[in-house]
matplotlib code that plots the C-alpha trace (Angstrom):
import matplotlib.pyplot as plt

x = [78.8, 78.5, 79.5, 77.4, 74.0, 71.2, 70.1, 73.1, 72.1, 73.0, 75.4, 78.8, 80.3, 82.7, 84.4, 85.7, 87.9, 91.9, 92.6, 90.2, 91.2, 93.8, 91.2, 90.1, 86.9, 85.2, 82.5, 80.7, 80.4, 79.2, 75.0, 74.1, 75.6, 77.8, 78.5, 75.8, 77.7, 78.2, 81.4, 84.0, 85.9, 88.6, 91.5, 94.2, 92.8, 95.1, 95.9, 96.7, 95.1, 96.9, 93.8, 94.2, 90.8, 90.6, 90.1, 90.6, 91.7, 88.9, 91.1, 89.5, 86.7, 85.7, 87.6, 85.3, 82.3, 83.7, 83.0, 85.1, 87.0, 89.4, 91.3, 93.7, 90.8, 90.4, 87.6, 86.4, 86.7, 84.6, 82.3, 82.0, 80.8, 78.3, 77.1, 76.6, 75.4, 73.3, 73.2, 74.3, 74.7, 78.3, 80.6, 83.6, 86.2, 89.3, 89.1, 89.4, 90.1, 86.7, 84.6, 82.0, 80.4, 81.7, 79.0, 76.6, 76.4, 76.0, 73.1, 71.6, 71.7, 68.0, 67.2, 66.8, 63.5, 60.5, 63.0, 62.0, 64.9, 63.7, 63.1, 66.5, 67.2, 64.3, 64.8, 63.4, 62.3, 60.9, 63.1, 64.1, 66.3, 66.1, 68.0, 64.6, 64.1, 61.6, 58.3, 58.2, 57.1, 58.0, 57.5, 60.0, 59.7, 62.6, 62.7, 66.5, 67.5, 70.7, 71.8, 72.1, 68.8, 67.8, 70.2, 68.8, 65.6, 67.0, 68.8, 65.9, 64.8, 62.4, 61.9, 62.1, 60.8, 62.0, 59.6, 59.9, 58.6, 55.8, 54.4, 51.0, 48.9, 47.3, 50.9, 52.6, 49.4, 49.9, 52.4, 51.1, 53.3, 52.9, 54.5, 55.9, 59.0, 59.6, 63.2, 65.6, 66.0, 66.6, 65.0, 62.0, 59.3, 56.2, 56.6, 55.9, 52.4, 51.9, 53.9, 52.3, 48.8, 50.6, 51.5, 48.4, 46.8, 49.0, 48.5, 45.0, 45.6, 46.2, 49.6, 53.0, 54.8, 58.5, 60.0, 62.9, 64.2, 62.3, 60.1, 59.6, 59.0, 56.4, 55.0, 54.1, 52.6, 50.8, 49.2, 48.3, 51.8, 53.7, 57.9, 60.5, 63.0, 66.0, 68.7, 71.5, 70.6, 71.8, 75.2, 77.1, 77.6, 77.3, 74.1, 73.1, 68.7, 66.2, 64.1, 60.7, 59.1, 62.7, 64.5, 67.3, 69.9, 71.2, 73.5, 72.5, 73.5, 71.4, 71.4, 68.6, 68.0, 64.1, 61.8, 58.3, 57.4, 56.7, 53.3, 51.9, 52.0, 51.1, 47.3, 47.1, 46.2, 46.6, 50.3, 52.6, 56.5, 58.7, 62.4, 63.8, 66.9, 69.2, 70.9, 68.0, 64.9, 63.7, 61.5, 63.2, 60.6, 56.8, 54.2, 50.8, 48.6, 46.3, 48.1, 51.7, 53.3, 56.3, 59.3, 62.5, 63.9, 67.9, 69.5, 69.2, 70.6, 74.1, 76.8, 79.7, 78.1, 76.3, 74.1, 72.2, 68.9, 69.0, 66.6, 63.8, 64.5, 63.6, 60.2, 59.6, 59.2, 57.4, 55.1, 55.1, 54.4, 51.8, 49.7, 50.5, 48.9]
y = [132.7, 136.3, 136.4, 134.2, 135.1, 136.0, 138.6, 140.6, 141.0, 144.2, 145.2, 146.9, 145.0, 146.8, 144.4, 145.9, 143.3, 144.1, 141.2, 139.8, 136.8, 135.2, 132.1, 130.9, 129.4, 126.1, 124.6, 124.4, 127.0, 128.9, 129.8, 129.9, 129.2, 131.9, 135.2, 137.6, 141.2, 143.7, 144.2, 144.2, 147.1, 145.8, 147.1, 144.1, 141.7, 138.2, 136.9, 133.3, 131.9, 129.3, 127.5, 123.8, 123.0, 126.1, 124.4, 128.3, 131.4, 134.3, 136.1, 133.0, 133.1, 136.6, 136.7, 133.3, 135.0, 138.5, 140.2, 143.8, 144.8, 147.3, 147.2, 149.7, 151.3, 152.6, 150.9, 151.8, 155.7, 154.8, 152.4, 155.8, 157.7, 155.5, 154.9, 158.7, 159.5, 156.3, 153.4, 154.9, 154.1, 154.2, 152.8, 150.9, 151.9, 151.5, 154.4, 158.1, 160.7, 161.2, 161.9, 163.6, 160.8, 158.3, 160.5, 160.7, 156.7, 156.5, 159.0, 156.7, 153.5, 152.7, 153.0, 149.4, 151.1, 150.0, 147.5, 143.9, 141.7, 138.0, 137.0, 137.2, 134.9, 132.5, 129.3, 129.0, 124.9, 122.8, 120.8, 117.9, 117.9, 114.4, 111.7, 109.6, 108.7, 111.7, 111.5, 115.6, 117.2, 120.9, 123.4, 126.1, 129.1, 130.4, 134.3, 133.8, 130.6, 130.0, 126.7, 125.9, 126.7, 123.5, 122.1, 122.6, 121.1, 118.0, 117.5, 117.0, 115.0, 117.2, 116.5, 119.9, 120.5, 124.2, 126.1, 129.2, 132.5, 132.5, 129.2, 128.8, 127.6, 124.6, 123.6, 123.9, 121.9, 119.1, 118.2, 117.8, 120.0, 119.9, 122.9, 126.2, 128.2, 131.3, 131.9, 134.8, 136.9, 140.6, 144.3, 145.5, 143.5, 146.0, 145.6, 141.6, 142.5, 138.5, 136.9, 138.5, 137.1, 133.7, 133.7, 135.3, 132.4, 129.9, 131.3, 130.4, 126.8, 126.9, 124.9, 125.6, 128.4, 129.5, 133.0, 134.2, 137.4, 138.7, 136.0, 137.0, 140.9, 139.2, 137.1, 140.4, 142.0, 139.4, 140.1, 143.8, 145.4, 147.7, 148.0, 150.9, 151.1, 151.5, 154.2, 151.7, 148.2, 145.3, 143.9, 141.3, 138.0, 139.5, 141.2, 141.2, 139.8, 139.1, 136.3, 137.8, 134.2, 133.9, 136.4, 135.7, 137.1, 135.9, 136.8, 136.8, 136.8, 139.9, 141.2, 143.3, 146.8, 146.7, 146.1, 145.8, 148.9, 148.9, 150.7, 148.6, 145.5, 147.6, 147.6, 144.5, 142.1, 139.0, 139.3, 139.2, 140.3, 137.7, 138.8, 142.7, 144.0, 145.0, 147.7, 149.7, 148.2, 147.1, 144.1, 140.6, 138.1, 138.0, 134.9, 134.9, 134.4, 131.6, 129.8, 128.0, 130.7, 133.1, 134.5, 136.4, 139.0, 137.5, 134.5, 131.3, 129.0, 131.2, 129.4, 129.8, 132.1, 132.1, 129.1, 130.6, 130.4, 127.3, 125.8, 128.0, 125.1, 123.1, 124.5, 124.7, 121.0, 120.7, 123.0, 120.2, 117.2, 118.5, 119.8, 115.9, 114.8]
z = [95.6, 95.4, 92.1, 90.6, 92.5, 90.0, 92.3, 91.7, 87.9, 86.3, 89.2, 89.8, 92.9, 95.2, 97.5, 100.9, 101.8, 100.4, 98.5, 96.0, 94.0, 96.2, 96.9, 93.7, 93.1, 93.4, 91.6, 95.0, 95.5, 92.1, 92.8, 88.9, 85.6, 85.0, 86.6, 87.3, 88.0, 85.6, 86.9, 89.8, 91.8, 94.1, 96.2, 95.3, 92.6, 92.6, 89.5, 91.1, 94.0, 97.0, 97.8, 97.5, 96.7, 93.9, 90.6, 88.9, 89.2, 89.6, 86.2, 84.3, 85.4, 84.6, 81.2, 80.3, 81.6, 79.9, 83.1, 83.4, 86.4, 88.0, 90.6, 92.8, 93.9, 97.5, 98.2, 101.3, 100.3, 98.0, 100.2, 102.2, 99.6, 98.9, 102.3, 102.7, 98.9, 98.2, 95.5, 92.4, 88.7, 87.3, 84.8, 84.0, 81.0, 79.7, 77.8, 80.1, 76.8, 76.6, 80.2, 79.3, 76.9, 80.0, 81.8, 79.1, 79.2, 83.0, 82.9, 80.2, 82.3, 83.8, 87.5, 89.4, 90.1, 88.0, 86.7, 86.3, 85.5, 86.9, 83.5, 81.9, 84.7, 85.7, 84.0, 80.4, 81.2, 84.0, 85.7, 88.8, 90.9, 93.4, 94.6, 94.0, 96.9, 98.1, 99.5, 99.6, 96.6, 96.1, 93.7, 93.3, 91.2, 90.0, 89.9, 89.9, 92.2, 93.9, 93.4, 97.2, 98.0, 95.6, 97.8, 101.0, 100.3, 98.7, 101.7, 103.7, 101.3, 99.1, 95.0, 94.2, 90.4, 89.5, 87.2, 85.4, 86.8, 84.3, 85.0, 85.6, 88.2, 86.9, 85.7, 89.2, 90.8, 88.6, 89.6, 93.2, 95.3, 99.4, 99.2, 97.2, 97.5, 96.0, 95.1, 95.6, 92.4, 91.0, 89.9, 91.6, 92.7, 92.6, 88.8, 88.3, 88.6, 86.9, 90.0, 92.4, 90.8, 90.7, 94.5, 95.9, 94.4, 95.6, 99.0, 98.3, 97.6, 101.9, 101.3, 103.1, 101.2, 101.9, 100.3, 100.1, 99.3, 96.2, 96.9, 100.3, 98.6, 96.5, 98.7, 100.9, 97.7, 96.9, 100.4, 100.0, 101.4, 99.8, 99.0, 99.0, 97.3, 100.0, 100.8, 100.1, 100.3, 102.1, 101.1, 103.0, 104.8, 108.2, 108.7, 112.6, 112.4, 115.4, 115.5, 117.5, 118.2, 120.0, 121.1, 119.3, 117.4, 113.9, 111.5, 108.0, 104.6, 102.3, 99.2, 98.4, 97.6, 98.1, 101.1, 102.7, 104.3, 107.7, 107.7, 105.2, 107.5, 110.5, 108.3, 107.6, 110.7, 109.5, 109.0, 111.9, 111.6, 112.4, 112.2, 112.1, 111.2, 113.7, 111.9, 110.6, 112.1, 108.4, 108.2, 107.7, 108.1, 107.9, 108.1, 107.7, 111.2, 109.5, 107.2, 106.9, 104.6, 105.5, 104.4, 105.0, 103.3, 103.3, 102.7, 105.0, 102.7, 102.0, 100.9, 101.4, 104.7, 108.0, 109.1, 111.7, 110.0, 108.2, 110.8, 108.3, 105.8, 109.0, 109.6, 106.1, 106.3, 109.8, 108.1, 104.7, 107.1, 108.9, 106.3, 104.9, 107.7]

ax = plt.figure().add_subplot(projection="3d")
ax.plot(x, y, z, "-o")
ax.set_aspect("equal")
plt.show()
């Protein structure tokens, strides 16, 4: 999954757990159509993998997605560093006779900020996915999908038709959608000054709107707040969230290095928070007061992951057939 999430475009993974590999993979459980990273740092990396169900070995994988990796790293030194230093650029070689230019090329690699990378990723074609059977119509826009958030809406029984981030409008509208999500997806989200047109507009149309992740970030553009670009992100399958309708606790799935800021939406009254991290008090959900439309900044759909929040998929709906009716 993590792997092959497009929101992980144009990024050096580190993994924290000591063996790397030893699973396999599984068609199931791949988010895109090939391998998103730039590249991998592990402790152990495992050559051959022990799971039954593994139809190939994560070796394969990268070598037929020509992905680079190293391994014997400590990882969690490194992790460390991170943590304390921030999100950094860096670089991969085989070749250490020459540092310096290894360090000339790393000071040459762009900042994620002011980066838009959703197009290199969006799909280039509209496209269904059914069982055609449906009698909800949604309109996806793909900023960088993962495949089980398609999923997850077909499931409870949505036609989803996916169209490319630079869709317009009247294109999206003919098709008749009771309702738009806005996918996950990669780079910075103040730049996409063209989606955040898009969605403001589609907010306009007064129909149910889900976001998530980047399109949760541009959802709250689109709505006069502001992002930052954070310290360090969040990374991980265990991120600790609280619902504020509920009380709740969840844990979450993220993977995001931007955010809303939390003084834009303390100006704007007609949007409410909805879900805060536990960890850092960062903003992880926000809906609008007078309309059907919110979003969260991580993952409810994760797969393979937590399942805490799929019940958003849930209200997602609720909000479909009542507007319906």
């Amino acid at each position: 999954e993590v792997f092959t999430d497009p929101s992980y475009l144009g990024q050096i993974l580190i993994m924290n757990t000591a063996h790397i590999g030893n699973y396999g993979t599984h068609p199931d459980e791949i988010e895109s159509d090939s391998i998103k990273i730039a590249g991998l740092v592990t402790k152990k990396f495992s050559n051959g993998y022990s799971r039954p169900s593994g139809n190939q070995s994560l070796q394969d994988l990268m070598e037929n997605n020509q992905t680079v990796g190293i391994s014997d790293i400590d990882t969690r030194a490194l992790v460390r560093h991170i943590r304390n230093k921030g999100a950094m650029n860096a670089i991969i070689s085989s070749d250490n006779e020459d540092i310096e230019a290894l360090k000339r090329s790393v000071l040459e690699v762009p900042s994620m900020e002011g980066l838009e990378l959703s197009s290199r990723v969006s799909t280039k074609l509209i496209y269904d996915v059914s069982h055609g059977n449906e009698n909800i119509r949604v309109a996806l826009i793909d900023f960088g999908v993962k495949k089980n958030i398609i999923r997850c809406l077909v499931e409870r029984g949505c036609h989803v038709r996916v169209f490319p981030m630079n869709s317009s409008i009247e294109e999206m509208e003919a098709f008749e959608p009771h309702g738009y999500m806005l996918s996950n997806g990669p780079g910075d989200p103040s730049v996409m000054t063209d989606s955040i047109e898009l969605v403001k507009n589609i907010v306009k149309l007064n129909k149910p709107v889900f976001g998530i992740c980047l399109g949760h970030q541009i959802l709250g553009l689109s709505q006069g707040l502001s992002t930052e670009k954070m310290f360090n992100g969040h990374r991980g399958i265990n991120h600790p969230i609280k619902n504020l309708k509920t009380g709740k606790g969840e844990i979450t799935s993220q993977n995001h290095g931007f955010v809303i800021s939390k003084e834009s939406v303390d100006s704007q009254n007609d949007i409410e928070v909805t879900h805060l991290h536990l960890n850092d008090d960062t903003i992880a959900g926000i809906a609008l007061k007078n309309k059907p439309v919110f979003s969260v900044q991580y993952h409810p759909e994760a797969s393979a992951g937590p399942h805490d929040s799929r019940y958003l998929f849930d209200q997602f709906i609720e909000n479909i057939n009542q507007f319906k009716s």
